[in-house]
N, C-alpha and C positions, 0 to 999 in steps of 0.2 A: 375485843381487840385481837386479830387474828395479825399474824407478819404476813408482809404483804413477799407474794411469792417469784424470786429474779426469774428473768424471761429463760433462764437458761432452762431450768426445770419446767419450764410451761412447755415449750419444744422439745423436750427428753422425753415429756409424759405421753404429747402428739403425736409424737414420732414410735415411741414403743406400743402404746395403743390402736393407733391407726393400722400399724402390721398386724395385728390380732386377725386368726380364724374367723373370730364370734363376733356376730354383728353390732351385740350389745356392747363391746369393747372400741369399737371402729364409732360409733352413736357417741360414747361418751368421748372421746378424744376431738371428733366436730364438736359437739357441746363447749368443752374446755376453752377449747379456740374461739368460737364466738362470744361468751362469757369475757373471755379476758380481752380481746378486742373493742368490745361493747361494755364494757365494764358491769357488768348484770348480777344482779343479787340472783342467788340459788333458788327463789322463789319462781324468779323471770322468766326460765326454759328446764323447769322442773316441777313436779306437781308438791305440794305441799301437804303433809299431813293435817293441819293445823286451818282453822277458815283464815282466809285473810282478802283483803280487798283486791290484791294483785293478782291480775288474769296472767299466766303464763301463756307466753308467746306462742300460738299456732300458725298452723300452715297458712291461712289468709290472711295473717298479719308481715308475711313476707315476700317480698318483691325484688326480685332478682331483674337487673339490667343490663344488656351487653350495645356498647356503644348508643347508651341513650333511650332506648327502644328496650320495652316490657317482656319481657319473658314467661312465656307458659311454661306452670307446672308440669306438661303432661310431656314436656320433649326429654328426647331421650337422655340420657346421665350424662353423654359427650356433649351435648348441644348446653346444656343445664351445667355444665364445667367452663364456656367460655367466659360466660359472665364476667364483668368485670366490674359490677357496685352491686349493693344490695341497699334496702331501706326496709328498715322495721317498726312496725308500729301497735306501742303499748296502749290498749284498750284502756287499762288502771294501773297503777301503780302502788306502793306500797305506803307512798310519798303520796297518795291522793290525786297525783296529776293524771289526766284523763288525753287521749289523742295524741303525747307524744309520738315524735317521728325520727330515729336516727338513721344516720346515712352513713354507709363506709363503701372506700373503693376498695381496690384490691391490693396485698401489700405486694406483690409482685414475690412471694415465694409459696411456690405448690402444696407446700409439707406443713405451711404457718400461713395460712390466707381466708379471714371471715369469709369471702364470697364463694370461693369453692367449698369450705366445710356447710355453710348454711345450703347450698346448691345440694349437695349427699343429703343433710339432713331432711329437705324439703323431696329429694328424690327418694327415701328411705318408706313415705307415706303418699306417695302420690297417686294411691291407687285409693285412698280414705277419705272422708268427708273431708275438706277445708277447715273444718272446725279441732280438727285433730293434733293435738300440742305437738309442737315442736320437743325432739327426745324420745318420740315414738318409735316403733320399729316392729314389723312384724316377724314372729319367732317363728324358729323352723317347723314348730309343731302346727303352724297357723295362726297363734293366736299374737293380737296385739299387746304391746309389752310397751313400758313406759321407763325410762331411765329415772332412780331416784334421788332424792339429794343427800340419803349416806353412801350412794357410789360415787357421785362426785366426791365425796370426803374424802374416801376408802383413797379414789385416784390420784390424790394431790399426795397425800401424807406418802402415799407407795413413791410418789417420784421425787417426794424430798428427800426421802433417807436413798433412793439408787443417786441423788443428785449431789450426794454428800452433804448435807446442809444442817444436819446435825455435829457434824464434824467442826460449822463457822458458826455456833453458838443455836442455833434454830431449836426451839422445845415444837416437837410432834403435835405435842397440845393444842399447842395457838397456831396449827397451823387448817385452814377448812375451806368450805366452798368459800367462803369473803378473803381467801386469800387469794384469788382469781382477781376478784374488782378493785381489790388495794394492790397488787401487782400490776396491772395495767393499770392505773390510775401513775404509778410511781415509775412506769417503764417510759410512759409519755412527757411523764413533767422530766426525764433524765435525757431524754431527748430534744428537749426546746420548746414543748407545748407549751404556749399558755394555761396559765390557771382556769380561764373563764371559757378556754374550750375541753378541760377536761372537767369541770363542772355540769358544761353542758353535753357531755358523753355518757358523763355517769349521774 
């Protein structure tokens, strides 16, 4: 049981990370964004130590659309920035379900919008097989590098204590990657979602 983390800190972390030099900083802060938007276990768009049945989300399970009409991979970052939906699709899950398909538009802010972070994240690898997970990125030395799930961990806990949340009772501990999928799960049901459409997001 992890505390599920206020969106204030989700967009503090976006927002500090996104400015970073290093690419691998700028990778995990898309990451975040999509994760908590998509509500997605740490497994989803991160590779796992551990075997498990969940195929982590790559580049041909992504499908970016702008006004209805499919978008190639291969166009350039500006064109791959219009977008305005994405749909993604789980091979396996952790859950056993096979060919889910979720869909998100865009939330209409630049700094905080799945479709533009997954747009970077699918631009970051578009020179790489299709089969190439999502969280990739190639390193300045050339080599490809994969973002892991103790930097997701590392990145939540850093933006809880700069987000003061230690301060409103928050133990460090219980805070980790599932605090992504429980904070978007809680950010939607406080805005008026149904239950049985945040079931089916997450």
């Amino acid at each position: 049981p992890e505390h599920a983390l206020p969106n204030s800190t989700v967009q503090l972390l976006a927002r500090s990370y996104s400015a970073s030099p290093h690419i691998k900083f700028r990778i995990i802060a898309d990451l975040i964004i999509v994760a908590y938007f998509f509500l997605l276990r740490v497994c989803e768009y991160t590779k796992s130590s551990r075997t498990t049945r969940t195929v982590p989300l790559r580049r041909q399970d992504v499908q970016l659309w702008r006004k209805k009409r499919l978008l190639s991979h291969t166009l350039p970052l500006k064109d791959l920035l219009q977008a305005d939906a994405v749909t993604i699709n789980f091979e396996n899950q952790k859950n056993g379900v096979k060919g889910a398909v979720v869909h998100h538009t865009s939330s209409g802010k630049p700094s905080f919008d799945p479709v533009k972070s997954m747009a970077r994240l699918v631009y970051a690898i578009r020179s790489l097989p299709e089969q190439t997970q999502i969280g990739s990125f190639i390193h300045r030395d050339g080599s490809v590098r994969c973002v892991q799930p103790k930097q997701i961990v590392a990145a939540v806990r850093h933006a809880a204590a700069a987000d003061n949340l230690l301060a409103a009772g928050f133990d460090l501990r219980r805070i980790g990657s599932h605090s992504l999928r429980s904070g978007g799960a809680v950010n939607l049901k406080l805005n008026g979602y149904d239950h049985d459409i945040i079931e089916k997001l997450g």
